[in-house]
N, C-alpha and C positions, 0 to 999 in steps of 0.2 A: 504494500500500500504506500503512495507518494502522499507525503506530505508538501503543499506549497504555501507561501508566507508573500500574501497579495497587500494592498493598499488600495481598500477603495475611496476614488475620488469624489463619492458622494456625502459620504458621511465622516470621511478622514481616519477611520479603523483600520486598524493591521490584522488582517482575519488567519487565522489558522486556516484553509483549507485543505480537506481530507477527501481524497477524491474527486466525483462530481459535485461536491457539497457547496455553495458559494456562501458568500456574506449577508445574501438573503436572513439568514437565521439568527444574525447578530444584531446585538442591543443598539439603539438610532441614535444621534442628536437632534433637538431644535434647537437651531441656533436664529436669532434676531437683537432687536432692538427697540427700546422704550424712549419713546417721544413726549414732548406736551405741546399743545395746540400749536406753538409757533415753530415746532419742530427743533425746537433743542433737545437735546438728550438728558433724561432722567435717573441718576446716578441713584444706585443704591433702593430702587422702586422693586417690590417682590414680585416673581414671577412665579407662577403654579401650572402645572396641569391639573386643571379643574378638577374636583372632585377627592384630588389624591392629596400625598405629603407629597409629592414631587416639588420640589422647592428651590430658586435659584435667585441670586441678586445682581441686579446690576453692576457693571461699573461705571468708572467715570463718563465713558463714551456711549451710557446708558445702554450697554451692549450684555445679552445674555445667553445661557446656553443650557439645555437641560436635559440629561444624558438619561441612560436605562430605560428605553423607549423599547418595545417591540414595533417590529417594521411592520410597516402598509397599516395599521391600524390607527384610523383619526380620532384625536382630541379637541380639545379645548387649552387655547392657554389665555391664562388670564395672568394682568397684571394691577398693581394697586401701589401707590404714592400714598404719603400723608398730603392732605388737601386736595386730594383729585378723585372723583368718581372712579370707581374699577372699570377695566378696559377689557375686552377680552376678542380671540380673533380664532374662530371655529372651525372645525373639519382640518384640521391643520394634520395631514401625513407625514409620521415619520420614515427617511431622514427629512428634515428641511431647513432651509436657509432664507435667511431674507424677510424673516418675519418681521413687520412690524406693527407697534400695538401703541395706540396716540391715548394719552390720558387727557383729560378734561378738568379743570380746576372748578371747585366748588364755592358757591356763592359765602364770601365772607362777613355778610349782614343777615340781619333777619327782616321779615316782612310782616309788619303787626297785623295785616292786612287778607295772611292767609287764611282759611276755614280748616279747621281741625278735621281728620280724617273718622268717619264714625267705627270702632269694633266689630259693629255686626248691620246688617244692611245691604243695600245696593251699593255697589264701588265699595266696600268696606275694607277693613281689614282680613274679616271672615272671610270676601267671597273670594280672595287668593291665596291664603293661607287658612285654611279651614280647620286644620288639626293645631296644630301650636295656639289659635286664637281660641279654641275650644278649652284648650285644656286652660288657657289663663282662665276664661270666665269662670271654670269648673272652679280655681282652687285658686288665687291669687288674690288676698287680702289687697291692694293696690287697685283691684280694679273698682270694690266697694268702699275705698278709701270718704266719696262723698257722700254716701248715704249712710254710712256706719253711725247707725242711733246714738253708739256712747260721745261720738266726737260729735254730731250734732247737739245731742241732750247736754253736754258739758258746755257745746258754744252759747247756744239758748236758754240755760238756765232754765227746763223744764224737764218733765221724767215723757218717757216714751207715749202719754195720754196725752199731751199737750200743757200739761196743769204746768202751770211757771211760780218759781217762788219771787217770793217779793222782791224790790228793786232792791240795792244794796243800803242799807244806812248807815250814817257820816255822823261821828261826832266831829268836833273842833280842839285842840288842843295849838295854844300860843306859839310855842316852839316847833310844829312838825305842820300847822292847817290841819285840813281834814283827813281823818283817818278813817278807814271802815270798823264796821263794829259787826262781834259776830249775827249769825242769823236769830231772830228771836222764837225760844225756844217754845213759847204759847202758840206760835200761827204756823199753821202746814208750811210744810217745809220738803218741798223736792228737789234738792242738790245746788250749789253754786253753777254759774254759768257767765262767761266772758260775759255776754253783752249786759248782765248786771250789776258790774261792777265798771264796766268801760259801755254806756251805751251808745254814746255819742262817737265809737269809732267801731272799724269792724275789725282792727286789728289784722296777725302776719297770719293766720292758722291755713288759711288758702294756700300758703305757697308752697306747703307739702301736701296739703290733703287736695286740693282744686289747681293745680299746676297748672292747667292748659288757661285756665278760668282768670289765672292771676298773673301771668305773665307780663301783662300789659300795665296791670292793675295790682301789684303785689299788699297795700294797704288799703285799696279800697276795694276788693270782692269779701263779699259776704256769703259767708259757704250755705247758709240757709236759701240764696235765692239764686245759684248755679244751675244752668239749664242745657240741653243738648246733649254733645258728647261730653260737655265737661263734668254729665253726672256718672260717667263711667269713671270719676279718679282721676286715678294717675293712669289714664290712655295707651295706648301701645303706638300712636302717633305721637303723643309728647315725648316719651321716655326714648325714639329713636328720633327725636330731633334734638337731643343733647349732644351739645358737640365737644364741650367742654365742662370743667369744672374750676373753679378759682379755689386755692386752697394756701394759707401761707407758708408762702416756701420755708419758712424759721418752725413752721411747726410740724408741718404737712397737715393742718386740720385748717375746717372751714373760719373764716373770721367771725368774730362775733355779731351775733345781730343780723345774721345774712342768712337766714333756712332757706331750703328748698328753692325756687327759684332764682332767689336774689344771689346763690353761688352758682348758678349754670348759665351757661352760655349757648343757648337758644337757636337755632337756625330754621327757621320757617322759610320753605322757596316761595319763588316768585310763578305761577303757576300761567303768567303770560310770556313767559322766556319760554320758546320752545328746545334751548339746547338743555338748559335749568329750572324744568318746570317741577320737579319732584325730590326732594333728597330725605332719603334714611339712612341712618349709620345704624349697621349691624356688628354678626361676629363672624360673616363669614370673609376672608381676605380675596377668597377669589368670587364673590360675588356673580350672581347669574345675570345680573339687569344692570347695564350699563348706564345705561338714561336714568336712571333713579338712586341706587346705590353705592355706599362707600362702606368701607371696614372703618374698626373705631377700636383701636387697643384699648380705651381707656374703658368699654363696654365691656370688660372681662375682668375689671380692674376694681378694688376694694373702692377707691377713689369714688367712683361712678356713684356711690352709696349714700357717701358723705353727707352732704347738703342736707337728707331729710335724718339720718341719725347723729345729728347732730346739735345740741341744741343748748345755748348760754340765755334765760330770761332773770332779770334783776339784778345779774351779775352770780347767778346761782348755776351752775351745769345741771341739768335735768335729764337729758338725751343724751346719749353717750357712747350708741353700741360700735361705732366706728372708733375712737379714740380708744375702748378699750380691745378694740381688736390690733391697732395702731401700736399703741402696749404692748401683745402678748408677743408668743414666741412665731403665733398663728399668721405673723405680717412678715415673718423672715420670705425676703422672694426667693430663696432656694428651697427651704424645708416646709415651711408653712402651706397656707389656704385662704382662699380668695374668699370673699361673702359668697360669690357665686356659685365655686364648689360645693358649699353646703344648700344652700337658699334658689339656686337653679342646677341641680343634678341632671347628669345624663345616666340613661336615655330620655326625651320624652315620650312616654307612653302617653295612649290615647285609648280606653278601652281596652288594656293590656297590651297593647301591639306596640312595637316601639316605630316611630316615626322615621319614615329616610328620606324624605321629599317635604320640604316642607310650602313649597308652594307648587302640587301637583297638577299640572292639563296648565298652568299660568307662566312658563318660565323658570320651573325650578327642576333641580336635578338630586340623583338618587347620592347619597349617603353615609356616609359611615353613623348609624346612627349613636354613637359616641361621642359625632360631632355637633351635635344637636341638642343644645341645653332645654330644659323645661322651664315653660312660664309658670313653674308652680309655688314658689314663693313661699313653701313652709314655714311658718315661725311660731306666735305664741297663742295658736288654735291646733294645730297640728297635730293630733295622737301621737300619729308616730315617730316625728321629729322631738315632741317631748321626752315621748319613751326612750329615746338612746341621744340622751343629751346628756344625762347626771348616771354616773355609777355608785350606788346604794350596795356600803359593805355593813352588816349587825352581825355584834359577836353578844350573848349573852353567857352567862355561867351564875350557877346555883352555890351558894355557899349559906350554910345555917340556915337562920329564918330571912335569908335574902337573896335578890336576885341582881346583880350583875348587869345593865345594857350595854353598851357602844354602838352608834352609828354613827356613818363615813359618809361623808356624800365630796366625790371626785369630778369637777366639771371635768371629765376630759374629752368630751366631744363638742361643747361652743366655743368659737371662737373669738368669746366677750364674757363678760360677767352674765350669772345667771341668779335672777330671770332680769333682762337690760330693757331701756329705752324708757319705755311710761313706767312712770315712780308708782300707777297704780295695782302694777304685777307683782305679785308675791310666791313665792314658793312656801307649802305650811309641812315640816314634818311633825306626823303625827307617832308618838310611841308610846305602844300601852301591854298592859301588864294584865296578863286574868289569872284566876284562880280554875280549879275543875268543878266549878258551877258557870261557867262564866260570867264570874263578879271581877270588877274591875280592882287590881290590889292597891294599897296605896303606898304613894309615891314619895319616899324619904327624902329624894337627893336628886340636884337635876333641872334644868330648864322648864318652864313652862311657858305656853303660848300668850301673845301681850295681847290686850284690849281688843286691838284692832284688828285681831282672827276672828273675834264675832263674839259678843256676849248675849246665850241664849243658851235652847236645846242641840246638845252636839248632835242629835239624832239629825238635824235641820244645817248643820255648817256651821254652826257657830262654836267655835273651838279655843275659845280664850281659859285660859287655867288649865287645859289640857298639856299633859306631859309633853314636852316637845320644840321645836325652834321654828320662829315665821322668819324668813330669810327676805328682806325688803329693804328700799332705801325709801326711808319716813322724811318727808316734808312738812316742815310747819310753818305756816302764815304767819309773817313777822306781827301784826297789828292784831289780827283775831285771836291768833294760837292756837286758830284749828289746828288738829292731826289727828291719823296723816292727810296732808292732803292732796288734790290733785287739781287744785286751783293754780298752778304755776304762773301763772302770768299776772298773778299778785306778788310781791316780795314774799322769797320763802326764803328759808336755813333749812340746810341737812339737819335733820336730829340723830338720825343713826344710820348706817349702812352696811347690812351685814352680809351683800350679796358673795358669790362666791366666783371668784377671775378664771378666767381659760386656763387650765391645768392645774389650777387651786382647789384646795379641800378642807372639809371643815368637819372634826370629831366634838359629840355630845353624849354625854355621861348622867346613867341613872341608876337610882337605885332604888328598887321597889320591896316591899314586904312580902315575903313568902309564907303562905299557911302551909298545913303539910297538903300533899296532893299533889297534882301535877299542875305545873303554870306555861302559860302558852303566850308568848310571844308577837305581836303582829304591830308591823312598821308600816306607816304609808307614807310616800310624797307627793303632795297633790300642790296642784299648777293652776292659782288662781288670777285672773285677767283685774280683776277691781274687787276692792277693798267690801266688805259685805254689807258694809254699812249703807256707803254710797252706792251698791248697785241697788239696794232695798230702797234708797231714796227714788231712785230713777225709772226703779222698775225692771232695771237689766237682765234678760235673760243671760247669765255667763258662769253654765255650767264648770264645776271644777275637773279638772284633767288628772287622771291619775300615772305620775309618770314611772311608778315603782312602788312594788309592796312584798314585803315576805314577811315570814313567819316563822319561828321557832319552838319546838316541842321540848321543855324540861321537864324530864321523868322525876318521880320522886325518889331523891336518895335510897 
């Protein structure tokens, strides 16, 4: 058998050939070049064969090449600049030469003047991406961002029936003017609300809950009278027309006084430009729609987050889950975790099938569906993101006429303090001690639960004096002295804060009376949204979440 050692001139490989066999069978180049409109060359602009990792960069001469190609079979190459729409130039046969792919730069203003795109409808987001807008609607706390009763009922200052408590009243003291005074305890009384203590303003609460709504209008929209798509939230048109975020470089967090939209930087098209009439920043870098589309690092990026977990009122930190992820170990960009890793997981399932097309029959293509984040937004409703968020270790042991507890609880799956952001979240562990009647023993030594786990029937939630620890960051009104509260946008002081940090843990110690018999053990940690006082004021349906429970059997000596 002859071996020959050829050079083909098409694709510049040096092929082994054995026999008849030619160069046919050998892996291809694309080789080209990356332009922008004036035909300069785009140094350093990535180039893909669609779909895949196949991945290659420019150089200087905006020249590229991308090898591992099977022959005669066509692609897609796409390329992508920061500031330029994706480009891409199809059916391209490997070998080939000469390719080139012109990028288009994208409008650096925004247009106040755009109409927001609706989620579901004709032209919608729905009707070309049907599966990923499904799943947002199904499960994405952002999309009910404006109708969500408790952030309404809290802005209103009335409970889910409409019933409003009274305007705020004002003493006068010489040195300070007028102060509030708390609510008077004779007349119905259904929960604090902005507008009655600030009525004459509508205040910033729009510019994370009503983004689209307040953009224009960051102080003056009133989330009570938002109309359109802007009752869909935080929109899947607003959220991909973030082009930026401002954050200070000295800290990396957002400035003071600046939530939600007042840190983003906005880009609405001009929908009478026929070269610029559409722009969305996504995650995909090789992008399928030219005319509309750009990639957005910063859309995969903890960064992205910022603005709405973030939050300085009175000169008090309230909101925080970004800063404390900022903190952890969980923001190292080698070893750590994105918000998105956890809070947009792949695959997205839809119906249990996972997604590889996410705009099918419209321009889009098939998948790795790995590559494919879900709009599902897990957080603090979640079963199952609760469930495997805190690991719950109890060691008990029987000695004489007593009983021994320890429990552990190990944030090692948030990457923030837990439970974070609204001061109205609490984690309550419950630990109790029975006898073999199941009489509850009692409790020698050891924490118990404060006021504000509920004073009433535990049969009912209300678990104050119960063995155990409520893990919350308690706010009190400087002038009233409610607490806790969840008035923030009155002057507050931390009173206490016993949450527990990304990879932090916290042990509690009891010791209970043992009769003779057998005594049985049972832990629970349960994941409450608001305070029980104030959802009883409001009316809040906000069932408690159980995110861990066990139980141990002590035999009698």
């Amino acid at each position: 058998m002859k071996y020959y050692r050829l050079i083909c001139f098409l694709c510049g490989l040096t092929c082994l050939v054995i026999s008849n066999v030619s160069c046919q069978t050998a892996q291809r180049y694309i080789r080209g070049q990356v332009l922008d409109e004036s035909g300069s060359p785009v140094a350093g602009a990535s180039v893909n064969i669609q779909g895949t990792t196949n991945k290659a960069w420019t150089d200087n001469k905006g020249e590229f090449s991308l090898g591992g190609l099977p022959s005669g079979v066509p692609v897609t190459v796409s390329a992508w600049s920061e500031g330029y729409y994706c480009a891409k130039s199809e059916r391209i046969v490997p070998p080939a030469a000469g390719i080139t792919l012109t990028l288009r730069l994208y409008q650096t203003t925004d247009n106040p003047d755009y109409e927001w795109i609706p989620p579901v409808g004709e032209n919608s987001c729905y009707s070309c991406k049907p599966g990923v807008t499904q799943v947002w609607l199904d499960n994405d706390a952002h999309s009910g961002s404006a109708l969500n009763l408790r952030y309404l009922t809290m802005y209103t200052g009335t409970d889910v029936h409409g019933n409003q408590s009274l305007p705020t009243r004002y003493a006068f003291i010489r040195d300070y003017g007028s102060i509030p005074l708390p609510p008077d305890s004779s007349l119905p009384y259904f929960g604090p609300g902005y507008r009655l203590d600030f009525p004459a303003t509508t205040g910033n609460c729009a510019t994370c809950h009503n983004p689209g709504a307040a953009v224009d209008s960051p102080y003056g929209t009133d989330p009570a009278e938002v109309t359109g798509v802007d009752l869909y939230g935080i929109h899947c048109d607003y959220c991909h027309k973030v082009a930026a975020v401002r954050l200070d470089p000295a800290t990396g967090m957002p400035y003071p006084n600046r939530p939600g939209v007042l840190s983003q930087d906005i880009r609405r098209p001009f929908p009478e430009d026929e070269a610029r009439y559409q722009l969305f920043f996504g995650s995909f870098v090789d992008d399928n729609v030219p005319e509309e589309d750009t990639y957005l690092p910063l859309i995969q990026q903890s960064q992205f987050c910022a603005p709405c977990h973030f939050g300085i009122f009175w000169d008090t930190l309230v909101y925080n889950s970004f800063g404390e992820w900022l903190e952890s170990p969980y923001s190292d960009p080698d070893a750590g975790m994105t918000c998105q890793e956890c809070h947009m997981p792949v695959p997205t399932l839809l119906d249990g099938v996972a997604i590889t097309n996410v705009a099918p029959g419209k321009g889009g293509i098939e998948r790795d569906p790995l590559a494919i984040a879900a709009h599902t937004f897990p957080g603090a409703s979640s079963q199952d993101l609760l469930e495997n968020t805190v690991t719950m270790s109890v060691q008990a042991e029987r000695a004489g006429g007593q009983v021994s507890v320890s429990v552990t609880l190990l944030n090692d799956r948030a990457g923030h303090h837990v439970p974070t952001d609204s001061p109205l979240r609490q984690m309550i562990l419950l630990v109790q001690a029975k006898g073999p009647e199941g009489q509850p023993l009692d409790l020698l030594a050891g924490p118990t639960l404060p006021d504000w786990a509920g004073i009433g029937d535990q049969a009912d939630g209300y678990y104050a004096g119960v063995p155990g620890v409520g893990y919350a960051k308690i706010l009190m009104e400087l002038w009233t002295e409610v607490t806790p509260t969840g008035a923030y946008w009155n002057p507050t002081r931390v009173v206490s804060d016993n949450r527990i940090p990304a990879l932090g843990s916290h042990t509690s110690h009891y010791i209970f009376s043992a009769p003779s018999g057998d005594v049985r053990i049972e832990v629970g940690l349960i994941y409450r949204r608001a305070f029980i006082s104030l959802a009883d004021q409001k009316g809040w349906e906000v069932p408690d979440i159980l995110m861990d429970a066990q139980a141990i059997e002590l035999s009698m000596p």
